[in-house]
Structures are given as structure tokens and as C-alpha cells.
N, C-alpha and C positions, 0 to 999 in steps of 0.2 A: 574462553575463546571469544572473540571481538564480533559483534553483528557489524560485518559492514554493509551488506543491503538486503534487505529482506525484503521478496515479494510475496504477498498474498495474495489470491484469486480467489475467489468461491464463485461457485454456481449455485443458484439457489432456483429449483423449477420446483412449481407447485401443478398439481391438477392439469389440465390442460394448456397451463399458459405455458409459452416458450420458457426457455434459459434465460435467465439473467441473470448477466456480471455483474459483479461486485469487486473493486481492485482497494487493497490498501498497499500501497508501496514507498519501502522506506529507503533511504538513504543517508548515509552518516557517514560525513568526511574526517570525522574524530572520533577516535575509540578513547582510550586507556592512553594515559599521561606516558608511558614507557613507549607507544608503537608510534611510527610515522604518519600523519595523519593522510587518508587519502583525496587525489584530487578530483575525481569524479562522479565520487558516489552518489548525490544530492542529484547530480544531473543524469545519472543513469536512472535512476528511480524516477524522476522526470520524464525520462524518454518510454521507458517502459508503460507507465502511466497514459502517456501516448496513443501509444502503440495499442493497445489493448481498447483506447478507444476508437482510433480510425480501422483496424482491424481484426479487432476481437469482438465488439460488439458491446462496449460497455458504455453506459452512456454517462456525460461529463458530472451528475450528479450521484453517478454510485461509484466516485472514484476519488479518493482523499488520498494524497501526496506528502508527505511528512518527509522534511529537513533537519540533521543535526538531533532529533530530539531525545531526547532520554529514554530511559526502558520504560519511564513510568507514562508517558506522554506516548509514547508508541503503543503501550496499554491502552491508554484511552482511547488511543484514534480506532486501534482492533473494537476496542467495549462500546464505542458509541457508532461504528457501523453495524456493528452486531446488533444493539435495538433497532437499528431506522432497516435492518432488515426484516428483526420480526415485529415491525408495524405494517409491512408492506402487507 
């Protein structure tokens, strides 16, 4: 099955301090060389990205936006939010 857009949220509350967001949101206008490729994926994960910061509460530094990129680079982007979370 084809990841056409994946979004992630985490919450991450410690101790007394509030919630905070954490978004990775992906978007991929090309799947698999047989399916059509779609035309707004990259920008809906854009917008979602958004969205979640003007009204979810995530602030522009806990939010990485990933374009077109492969399964392995969409790894990374999850593995390298996942440490700068738990450095926080």
C-alpha cells in the first residue's frame, strides 16, 4: 500500500510543564512507478503543518515538513525529531 501522506503528532508533557507539540508531516506526490502520481500531497502536509501551528499549539521549531522523500529519509526525519525530543 502506497504512503500518500502521513501525519504524526506527539505530545510530549513532562512533570509540570505543559504539552508540547511535536509535528512531522509528510507528503508524497509519487508513490510506486504503476500508480498515478498525486497532485497535492506535499501541499496538504504543508498546510497541516500549519495548521497545527497557528492552532494547535506547536511552535515553528518542533515542526519538520518533508516533500516527495523516500521511506528512508522519512525515517530520519521521525529519528532525528525523536532525539532533539529527548534532549529537551
Amino acid at each position: 500500500m502506497r504512503l500518500i501522506a502521513f501525519m504524526l503528532l506527539a505530545l510530549v508533557a513532562s512533570g509540570a510543564h505543559a504539552a508540547r507539540v511535536h509535528v512531522v508531516a509528510i507528503g508524497n506526490d509519487v508513490g510506486r512507478a504503476d500508480e498515478a502520481p498525486l497532485r497535492y500531497a506535499r501541499r496538504d502536509a504543508a498546510r497541516v503543518a500549519d495548521t497545527l501551528q497557528r492552532l494547535g499549539g506547536a511552535r515553528a521549531q518542533d515542526i519538520v515538513t518533508v516533500s516527495n522523500a523516500t521511506a528512508s529519509e522519512a525515517r530520519d526525519a521521525l529519528h532525528a525529531l525523536n532525539a532533539r525530543i529527548r534532549q529537551d
